[in-house]
PAMAR-360001 format. One record per residue (C-alpha): residue in three letters; x, z, y. Coordinates in steps of 0.1 Angstrom, whole numbers, plus 2048, in hexadecimal, padded with zeros to 3 digits. Each point is the difference from the previous one (the first is absolute). Layout:
REM residues N
AlaXZY
...
***
This chain:
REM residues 307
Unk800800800
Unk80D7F8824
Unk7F1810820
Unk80A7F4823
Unk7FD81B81D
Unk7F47F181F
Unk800817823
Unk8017FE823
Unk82680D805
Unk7EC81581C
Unk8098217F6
Unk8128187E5
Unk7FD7F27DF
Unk80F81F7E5
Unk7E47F67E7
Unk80C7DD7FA
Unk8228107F1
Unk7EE8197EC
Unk7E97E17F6
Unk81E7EC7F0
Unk8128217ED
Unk7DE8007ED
Unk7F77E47FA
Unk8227ED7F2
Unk8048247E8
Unk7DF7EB7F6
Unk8107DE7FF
Unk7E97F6816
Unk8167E981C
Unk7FA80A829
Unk8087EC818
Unk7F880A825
Unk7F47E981C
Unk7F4802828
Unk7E37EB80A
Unk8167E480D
Unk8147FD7DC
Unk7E28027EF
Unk7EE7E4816
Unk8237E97F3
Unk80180F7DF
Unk7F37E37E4
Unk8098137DF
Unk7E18137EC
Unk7FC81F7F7
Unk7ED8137EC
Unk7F881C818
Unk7FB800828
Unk80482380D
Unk7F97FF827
Unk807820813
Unk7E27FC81A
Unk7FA7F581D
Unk7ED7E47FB
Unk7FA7E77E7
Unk7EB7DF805
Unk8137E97EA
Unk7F27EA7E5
Unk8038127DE
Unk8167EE7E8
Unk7FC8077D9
Unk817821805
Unk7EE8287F7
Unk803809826
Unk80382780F
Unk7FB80B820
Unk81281C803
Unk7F8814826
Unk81581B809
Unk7F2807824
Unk7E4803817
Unk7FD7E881B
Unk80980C820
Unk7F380681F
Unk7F17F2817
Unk7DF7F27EF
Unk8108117DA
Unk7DC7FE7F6
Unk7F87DD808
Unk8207F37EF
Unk7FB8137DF
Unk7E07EE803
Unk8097E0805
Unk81A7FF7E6
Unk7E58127E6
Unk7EA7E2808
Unk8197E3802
Unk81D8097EA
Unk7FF7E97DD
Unk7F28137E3
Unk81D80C7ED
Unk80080E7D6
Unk80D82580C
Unk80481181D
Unk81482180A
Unk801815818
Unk81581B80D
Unk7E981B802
Unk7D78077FC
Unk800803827
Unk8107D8800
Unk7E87F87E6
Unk7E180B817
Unk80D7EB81B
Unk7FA7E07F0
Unk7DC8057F0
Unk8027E17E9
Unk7E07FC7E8
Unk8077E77E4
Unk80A8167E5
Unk8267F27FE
Unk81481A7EF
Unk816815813
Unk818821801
Unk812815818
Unk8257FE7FE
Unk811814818
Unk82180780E
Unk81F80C7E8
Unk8268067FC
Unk8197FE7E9
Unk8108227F6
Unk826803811
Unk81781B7FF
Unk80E805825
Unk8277FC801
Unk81281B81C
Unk8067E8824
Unk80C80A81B
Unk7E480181B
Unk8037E6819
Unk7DF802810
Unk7E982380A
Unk7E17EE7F9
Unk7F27DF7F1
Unk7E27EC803
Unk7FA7E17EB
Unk7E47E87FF
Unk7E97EF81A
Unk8047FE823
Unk7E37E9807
Unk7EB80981E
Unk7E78137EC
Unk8198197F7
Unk806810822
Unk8268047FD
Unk808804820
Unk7ED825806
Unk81F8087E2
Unk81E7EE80F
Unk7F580F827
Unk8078227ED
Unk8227F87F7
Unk8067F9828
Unk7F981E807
Unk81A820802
Unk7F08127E4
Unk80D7E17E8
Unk8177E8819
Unk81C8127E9
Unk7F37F47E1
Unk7FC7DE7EF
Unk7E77EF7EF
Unk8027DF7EE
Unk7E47EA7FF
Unk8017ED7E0
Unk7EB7DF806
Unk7FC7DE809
Unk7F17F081D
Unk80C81D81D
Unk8157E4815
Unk7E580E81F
Unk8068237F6
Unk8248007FC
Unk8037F0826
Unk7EA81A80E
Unk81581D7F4
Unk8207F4800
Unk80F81581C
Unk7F88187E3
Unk8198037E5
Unk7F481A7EB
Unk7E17E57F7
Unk8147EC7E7
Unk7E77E37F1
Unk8127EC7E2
Unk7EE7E87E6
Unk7EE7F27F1
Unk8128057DF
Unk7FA7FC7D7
Unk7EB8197F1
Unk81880D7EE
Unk81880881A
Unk7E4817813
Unk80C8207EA
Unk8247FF80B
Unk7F3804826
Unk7E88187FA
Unk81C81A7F0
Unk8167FB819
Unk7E180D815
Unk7F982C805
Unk7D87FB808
Unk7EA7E67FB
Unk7E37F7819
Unk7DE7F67EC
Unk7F07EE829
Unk7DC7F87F8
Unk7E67FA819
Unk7E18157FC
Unk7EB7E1801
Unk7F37EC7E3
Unk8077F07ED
Unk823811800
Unk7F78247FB
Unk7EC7F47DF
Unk8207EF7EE
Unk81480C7EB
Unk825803819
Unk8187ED7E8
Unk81C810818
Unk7F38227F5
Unk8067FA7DC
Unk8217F2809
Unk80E81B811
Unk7F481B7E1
Unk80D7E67E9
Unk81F804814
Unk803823804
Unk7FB7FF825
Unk7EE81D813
Unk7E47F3812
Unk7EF801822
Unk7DE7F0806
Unk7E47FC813
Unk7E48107F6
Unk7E47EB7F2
Unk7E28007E6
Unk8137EA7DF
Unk824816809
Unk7E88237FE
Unk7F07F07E1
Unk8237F97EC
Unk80C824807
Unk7DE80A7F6
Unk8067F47DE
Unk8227F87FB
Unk80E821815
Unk822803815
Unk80380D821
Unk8097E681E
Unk803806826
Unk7DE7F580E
Unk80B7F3827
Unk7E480681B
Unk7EC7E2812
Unk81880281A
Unk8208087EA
Unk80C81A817
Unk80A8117E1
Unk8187E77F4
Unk81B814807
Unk81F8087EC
Unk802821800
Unk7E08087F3
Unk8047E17E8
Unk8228157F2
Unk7EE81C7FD
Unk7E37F47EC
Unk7FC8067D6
Unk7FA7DC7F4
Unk7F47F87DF
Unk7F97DE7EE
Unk7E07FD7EC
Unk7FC7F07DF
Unk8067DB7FB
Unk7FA7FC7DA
Unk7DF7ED808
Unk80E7EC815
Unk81A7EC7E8
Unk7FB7D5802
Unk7FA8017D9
Unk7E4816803
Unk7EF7F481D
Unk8037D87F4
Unk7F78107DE
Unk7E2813813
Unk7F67E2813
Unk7EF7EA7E3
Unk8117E2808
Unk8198017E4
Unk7E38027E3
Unk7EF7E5812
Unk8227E77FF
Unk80680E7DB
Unk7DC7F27F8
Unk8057DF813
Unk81E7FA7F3
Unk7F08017DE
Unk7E97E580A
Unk81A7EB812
Unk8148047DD
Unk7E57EE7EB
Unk7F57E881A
Unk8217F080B
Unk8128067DC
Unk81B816815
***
């Protein structure tokens, strides 16, 4: 069996590695595209996996998931998730990230589907030396707000200490603070080089917006920096209060106006990582449904093609 990934190159992608570990321990063969490779691409494939967005193509003879790992975002979130429930092409399976994704787009025409949320892959944290005082990695897309965070670190209280912004797409961020060095932006980088910055990091900042649809996902940074053995400061939101709910730890909730981001109460504060066993890539793909639903395609792909 071959599957072909196809997404918008938009935005942090972790799932696509986690994707191709699995599913070549399976010999099933992964190959990734954007939307403009796969608009040029003329070889077949027995799956088409799109990471949504939208999809209005033709359907070709190919079992087809959609897989959607966000909300739309605001403004008009609503109308969008309607429009693409309405317009997107009817696919064989869909995932979602989360039951609160899943209610966003109320599809009606019974096409299977399962949730299939973030993960990790267990590491074992080697000693660095600490290059950075804190890290941030992921989006800094409008939406996200970034800027109430970095105006903190030109202030006294944290002028003295760095943060690295681990990202893409910051070249209007990184000229408005450059007469600040202590804001260090580098990126974007490979997946797998992501765990070598965070240890050279002391604290970790989990920035979400208290809006939706971003305080109702699952914060793949968050479950980065556990994985990574990072303390972790956040902003306090309804999904972060709900993993540490069920999942426990202890993190440093900042106020709306992060007037307590400040290092010496950071030092002084017991930090404990909660429980990530849940939250492995096997399990969750495992989890999600989708790999019983290839096994029993590829059955039928088997005895129809004589593969």
């Amino acid at each position: 069996m071959t599957i072909a990934f196809i997404h918008k190159h938009a935005s942090f992608v972790p799932e696509i590695e986690a994707y191709r570990r699995f599913f070549e321990t399976h010999d099933i063969t992964v190959t990734v595209f954007d939307n403009l490779q796969w608009k040029e691409n003329r070889n077949p494939f027995d799956v088409e996996w799109f990471l949504m967005g939208t999809d209005f193509s033709k359907r070709s003879k190919a079992i087809r998931i959609h897989e959607y790992a966000s909300s739309s975002v605001s403004p008009f979130m609503w109308t969008k998730n309607q429009i693409k429930t309405l317009f997107n092409v009817k696919p064989d399976y869909r995932l979602f990230l989360n039951d609160y994704v899943r209610q966003c787009f109320p599809f009606n025409d019974h096409v299977p589907s399962g949730i299939r949320n973030m993960g990790i892959n267990p590491v074992s944290p080697a000693p660095s030396d600490k290059k950075y005082d804190f890290i941030y990695t992921g989006s800094v897309a409008p939406g996200r707000k970034i800027e109430v965070l970095l105006d903190r670190f030109t202030q006294p209280a944290l002028s003295d200490k760095t943060i690295l912004i681990l990202s893409r797409d910051y070249d209007a961020l990184k000229r408005k603070y450059q007469q600040h060095p202590n804001i260090i932006f580098k990126g974007p980088v490979e997946q797998s080089e992501v765990g070598a910055y965070l240890q050279q990091s002391q604290y970790a900042i989990n920035y979400i917006p208290n809006i939706e649809p971003f305080n109702q996902q699952t914060s793949t940074k968050l479950l980065e920096y556990l994985q990574n053995g990072l303390p972790v400061c956040t902003t306090d939101y309804p999904w972060m209060r709900d993993f540490e709910h069920k999942y426990g730890g202890r993190y440093f909730y900042l106020n709306d106006s992060l007037k307590n981001l400040d290092y010496s109460l950071i030092r002084d504060f017991d930090f404990a990582a909660g429980s990530l066993e849940d939250w492995r890539w096997e399990k969750q793909i495992r989890n999600s449904g989708v790999f019983a639903f290839l096994q029993n395609h590829k059955t039928s792909l088997v005895n129809e093609l004589g593969r």
